[in-house]
C-alpha positions, -999 to 999 in steps of 0.1 A, spaced: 175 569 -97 188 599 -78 223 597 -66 243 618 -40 280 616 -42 289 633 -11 323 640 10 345 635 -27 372 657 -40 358 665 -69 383 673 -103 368 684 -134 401 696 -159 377 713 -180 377 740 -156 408 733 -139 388 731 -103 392 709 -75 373 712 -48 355 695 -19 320 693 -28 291 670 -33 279 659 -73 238 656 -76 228 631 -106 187 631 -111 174 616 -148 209 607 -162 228 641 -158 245 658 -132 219 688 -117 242 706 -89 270 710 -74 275 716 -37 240 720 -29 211 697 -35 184 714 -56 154 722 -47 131 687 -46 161 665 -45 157 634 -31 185 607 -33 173 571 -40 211 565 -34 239 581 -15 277 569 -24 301 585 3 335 594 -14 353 603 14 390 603 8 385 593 -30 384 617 -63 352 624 -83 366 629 -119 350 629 -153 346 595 -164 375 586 -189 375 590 -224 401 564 -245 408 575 -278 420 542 -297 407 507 -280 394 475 -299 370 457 -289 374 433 -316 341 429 -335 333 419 -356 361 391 -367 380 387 -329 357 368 -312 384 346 -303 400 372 -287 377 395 -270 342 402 -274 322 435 -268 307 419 -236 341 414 -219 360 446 -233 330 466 -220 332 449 -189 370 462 -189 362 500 -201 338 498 -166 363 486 -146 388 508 -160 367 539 -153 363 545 -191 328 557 -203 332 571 -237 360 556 -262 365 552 -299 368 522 -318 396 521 -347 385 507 -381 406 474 -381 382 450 -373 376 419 -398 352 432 -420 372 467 -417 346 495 -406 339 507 -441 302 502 -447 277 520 -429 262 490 -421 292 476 -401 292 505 -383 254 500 -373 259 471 -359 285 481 -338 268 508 -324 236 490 -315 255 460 -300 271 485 -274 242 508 -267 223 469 -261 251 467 -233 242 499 -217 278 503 -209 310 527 -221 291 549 -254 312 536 -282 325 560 -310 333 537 -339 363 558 -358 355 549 -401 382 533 -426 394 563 -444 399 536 -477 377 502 -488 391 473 -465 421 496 -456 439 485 -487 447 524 -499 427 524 -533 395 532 -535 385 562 -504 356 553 -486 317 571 -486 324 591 -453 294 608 -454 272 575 -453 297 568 -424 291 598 -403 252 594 -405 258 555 -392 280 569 -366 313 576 -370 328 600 -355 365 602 -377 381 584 -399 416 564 -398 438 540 -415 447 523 -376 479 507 -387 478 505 -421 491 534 -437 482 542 -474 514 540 -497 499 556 -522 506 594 -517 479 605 -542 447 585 -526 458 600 -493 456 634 -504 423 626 -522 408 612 -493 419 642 -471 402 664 -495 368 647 -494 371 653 -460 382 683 -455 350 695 -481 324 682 -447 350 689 -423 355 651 -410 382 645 -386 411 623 -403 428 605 -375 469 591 -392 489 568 -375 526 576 -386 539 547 -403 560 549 -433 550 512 -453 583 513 -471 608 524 -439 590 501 -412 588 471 -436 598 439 -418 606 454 -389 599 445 -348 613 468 -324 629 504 -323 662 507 -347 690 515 -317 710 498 -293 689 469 -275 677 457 -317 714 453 -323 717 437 -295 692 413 -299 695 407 -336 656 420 -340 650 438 -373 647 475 -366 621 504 -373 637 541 -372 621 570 -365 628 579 -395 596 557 -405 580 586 -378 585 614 -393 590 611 -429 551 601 -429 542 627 -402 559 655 -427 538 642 -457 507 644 -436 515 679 -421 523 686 -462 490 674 -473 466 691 -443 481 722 -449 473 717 -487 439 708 -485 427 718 -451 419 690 -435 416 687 -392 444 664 -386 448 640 -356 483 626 -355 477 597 -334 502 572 -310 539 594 -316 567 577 -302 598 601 -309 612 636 -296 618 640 -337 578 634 -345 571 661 -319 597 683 -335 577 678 -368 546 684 -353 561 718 -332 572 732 -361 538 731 -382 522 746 -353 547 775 -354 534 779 -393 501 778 -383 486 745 -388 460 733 -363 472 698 -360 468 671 -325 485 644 -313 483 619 -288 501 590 -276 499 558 -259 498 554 -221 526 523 -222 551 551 -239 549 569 -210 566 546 -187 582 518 -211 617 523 -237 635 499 -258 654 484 -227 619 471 -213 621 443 -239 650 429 -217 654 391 -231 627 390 -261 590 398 -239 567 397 -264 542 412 -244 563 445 -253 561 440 -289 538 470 -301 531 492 -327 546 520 -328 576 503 -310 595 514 -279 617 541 -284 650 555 -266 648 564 -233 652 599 -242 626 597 -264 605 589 -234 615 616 -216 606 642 -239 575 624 -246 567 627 -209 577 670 -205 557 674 -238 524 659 -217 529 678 -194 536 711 -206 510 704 -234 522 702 -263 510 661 -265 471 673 -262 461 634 -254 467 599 -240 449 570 -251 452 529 -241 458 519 -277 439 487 -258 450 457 -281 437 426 -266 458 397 -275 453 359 -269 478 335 -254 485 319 -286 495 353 -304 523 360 -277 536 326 -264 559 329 -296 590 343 -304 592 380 -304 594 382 -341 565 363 -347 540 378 -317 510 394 -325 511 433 -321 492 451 -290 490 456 -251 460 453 -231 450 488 -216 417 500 -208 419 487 -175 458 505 -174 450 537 -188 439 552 -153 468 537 -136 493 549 -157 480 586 -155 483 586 -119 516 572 -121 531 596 -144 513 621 -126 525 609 -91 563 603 -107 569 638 -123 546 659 -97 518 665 -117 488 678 -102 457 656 -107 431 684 -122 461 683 -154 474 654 -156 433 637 -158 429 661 -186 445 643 -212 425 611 -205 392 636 -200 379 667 -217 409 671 -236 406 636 -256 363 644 -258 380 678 -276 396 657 -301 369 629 -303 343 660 -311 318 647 -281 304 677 -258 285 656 -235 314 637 -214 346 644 -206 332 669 -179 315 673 -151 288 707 -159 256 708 -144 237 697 -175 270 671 -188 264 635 -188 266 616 -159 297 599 -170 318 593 -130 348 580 -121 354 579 -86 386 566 -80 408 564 -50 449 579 -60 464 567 -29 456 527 -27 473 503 -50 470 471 -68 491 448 -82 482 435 -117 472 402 -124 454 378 -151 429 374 -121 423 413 -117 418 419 -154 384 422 -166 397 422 -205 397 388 -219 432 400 -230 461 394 -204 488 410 -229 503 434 -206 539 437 -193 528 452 -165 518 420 -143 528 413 -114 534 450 -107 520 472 -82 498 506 -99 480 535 -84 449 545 -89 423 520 -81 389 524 -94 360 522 -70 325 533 -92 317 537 -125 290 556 -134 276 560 -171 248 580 -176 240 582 -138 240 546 -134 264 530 -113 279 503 -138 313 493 -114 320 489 -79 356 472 -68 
C-alpha cells in the first residue's frame, strides 16, 4: 500500500535535518520527500501533525528469549513490545538456552521473526561453544545463518588465551566481536555497585575495577590482533577513561550503554528493589553524570534497552537472589526523550544514538534512516504527551521495570516496518 505521512516534523540524524515535510512510502521503501512523485497515489494518508517522523529505532542488545524462555517471554509478545516501542530492527544476544552457537539455532530464529512480519531481528552469535570459554565457535557458518556479530552476553571468557584466539579468527573475515566488560574473577558473588549504599545494605559489591581491568585486556588484545571491537553496556567514568585513551592511540573501538544508566545510580535501589538488580550494576551518581556528557558530546556512540524480560517469580525474592535484567524495549524511546528533554538535547542528536548510529555499529545500511531508497522503517512519535507506566501499558510479557508508576515522554503513535503500519496507540 501507498502511504502519505503528511504535516510531520520529520528527523533523520543521519543527516542531522529536521524539517517540516511530508514522507512518501510506495512498495516497502520510502520514494520522496516533500513532494509526491510523479504517479503517486496514496492508498493511505496518516496526518502527523504536531508529532515527529523519525527513523524507526534500532536496539542493540534485547532478548526475546527463545529458544529456552518460554516461560518468560515469547517472540510473539517481545515483538509485540519492539512495535509498541517504536523499535524495528534489533539484535538478539547469544544467551538463549541452547546458546546461539549452531547455525541451525540461529535459523530458526530468524525464520520465526521474519514469520511475524514484525521488528527484523539480528541474532548476535556465541563467540565460544555454549558460552563456556573453551572451544571458539564456527563464525563463519554463523554469519551465512545470519549473524550479524558475535558476543559472550554476560559471560565473559576467563581464559585469556581462547579470547585472544577467538578475536583472531575474527579479525581474519572481519566479524564484529561485541564484549561485555566483566571481570569473572573481580565480580564473582557480587549484587550491586561496590560504594556507599552496598555497605549500607550489607549487599556484596562489584567494583569498577571488574570494569576496566577486562575492558584494558580487550583494548590489549584488539589492538594485537585487529579485531573491530564493540564494548558494550559501560557503566563507569573509569571504563570511558579506558576506552578515551585507546582512541587517542588509535584504536577504532565502540561503546554503548544501557538506557536505565542514564537516569538510575546506586541510591535508586533505596530498600532492596529487586527490580534494580542488573547487570552491569548501578554505579555512583557521578558515574552517571559523566556517562550522560559522554552521550551527548559523543564519545558513548550508542544506547541500547539491554531489554531483559523477567517473570514475577525471578524478582519477588530477595535482592540477592533476583534474577538479573529490566524490561526495555518499550522504555528505550522514553528514556531518550527524557535525557534529551532533561539536559537540552536537541532531538535530531539525541535519536541518533537509538538510530543510524546503533545501525553503524550493528553493520545494517537499510534502517536507521530515512533516504529515499532506505527501508520504510517509521516511528512517528509524539515528544510532548506523556504516559505513566504500568503492567497494563506494557506490551512485554516482562513487567521488570522500576520505572512503574511513573510518568515518561515520548509516546509512540505508529509503527511502521517495511511500509506497513504494524502499531497504532
Amino acid at each position: 500500500m501507498n502511504i502519505q505521512i503528511k504535516n510531520g516534523r520529520v528527523i533523520d540524524p543521519a543527516k542531522q535535518t529536521e524539517v517540516q515535510q511530508d514522507v512518501f512510502v510506495a512498495e516497502g521503501k520510502i520514494v520522496a520527500l516533500g513532494n509526491a512523485p510523479a504517479g503517486f497515489s496514496a492508498g493511505r494518508v496518516i496526518d502527523a501533525s504536531g508529532l515527529i517522523v523519525a527513523p524507526g529505532l534500532v536496539d542493540l542488545s534485547a532478548r526475546l528469549r527463545e529458544p529456552g524462555f518460554e516461560y518468560r517471554a515469547t517472540l510473539e509478545s517481545e515483538m509485540q513490545a519492539a512495535m509498541a516501542g517504536g523499535v524495528t530492527s534489533l539484535a538478539c544476544p547469544p544467551d538463549t538456552d541452547p546458546a546461539l552457537d549452531e547455525p541451525g539455532l540461529v535459523e530458526m530464529l530468524c525464520f520465526r521473526a521474519k514469520n511475524l512480519n514484525c521488528a527484523h531481528v539480528y541474532p548476535v552469535g556465541a563467540l565460544t561453544e555454549k558460552l563456556e570459554g573453551r572451544r571458539i565457535t564456527e563464525m563463519a557458518e554463523l554469519v551465512e545463518a545470519g549473524c550479524v556479530a558475535f558476543s559472550q552476553a554476560n559471560t565473559p571468557i576467563a581464559d585469556t588465551q581462547v579470547l585472544m584466539r577467538a578475536m583472531q579468527y575474527a579479525a581474519t573475515f572481519d566479524f564484529r566481536v561485541w564484549l561485555q566488560p566483566i571481570d569473572p574473577h573481580l565480580s564473582k558473588g557480587g549484587v550491586a555497585h561496590d560504594g556507599v549504599v552496598s555497605s549500607r545494605l550489607g549487599l556484596a559489591g562489584i567494583p569498577v575495577e571488574a570494569e576496566t581491568i577486562a575492558i584494558e585486556t580487550y583494548l590489549r588484545l584488539a589492538r594485537r590482533v585487529g579485531a573491530k571491537l564493540h564494548i558494550t553496556r559501560i557503566s563507569s567514568a573509569d571504563a570511558l577513561t579506558s576506552i578515551e585513551r585507546a582512541r587517542a592511540e588509535g584504536l577504532d573501538v565502540t561503546c554503548d550503554i544501557a538506557a536505565h544508566h542514564l537516569h538510575l545510580c546506586e541510591h535508586d535501589i533505596g530498600y532492596f528493589d529487586p527490580q534494580c538488580r542488573v547487570v552491569p550494576p548501578l554505579r555512583s551518581d557521578r558515574d552517571r553524570a559523566v556517562l550522560r556528557a559522554a552521550l551527548a558530546d559523543g564519545r558513548i556512540n550508542a544506547v541500547c534497552s539491554d531489554h531483559t524480560p523477567v517473570d514475577d517469580d525471578g524478582k519477588q525474592v530477595p535482592f540477592s537472589d533476583a534474577e538479573i535484567g529490566m524490561t526495555g524495549l518499550e522504555l528505550l524511546l522514553p528514556l531518550i526523550v527524557k535525557w534529551a528533554q532533561e539536559d537540552k538535547i536537541p532531538l535530531v542528536q539525541a535519536l541518533g544514538v537509538i538510530t543510524n548510529k546503533a545501525a553503524g555499529i550493528m553493520g545494517i545500511t537499510k534502517g536507521g534512516h530515512l533516504g529515499v531508497g532506505a527501508r520504510a522503517d517509521v516511528c512517528i512519535f509524539d515528544a510532548d504527551a506523556e504516559r505513566v507506566l504500568t503492567r497494563e501499558t506494557l506490551r512485554s510479557q516482562g513487567k521488570n521495570t522500576p520505572f512503574l508508576g511513573l510518568p515518561l515522554p515520548g509516546v509512540v503513535r505508529y509503527t511502521m516496518v517495511e511500509g506497513r503500519v504494524m502499531y497504532e496507540g
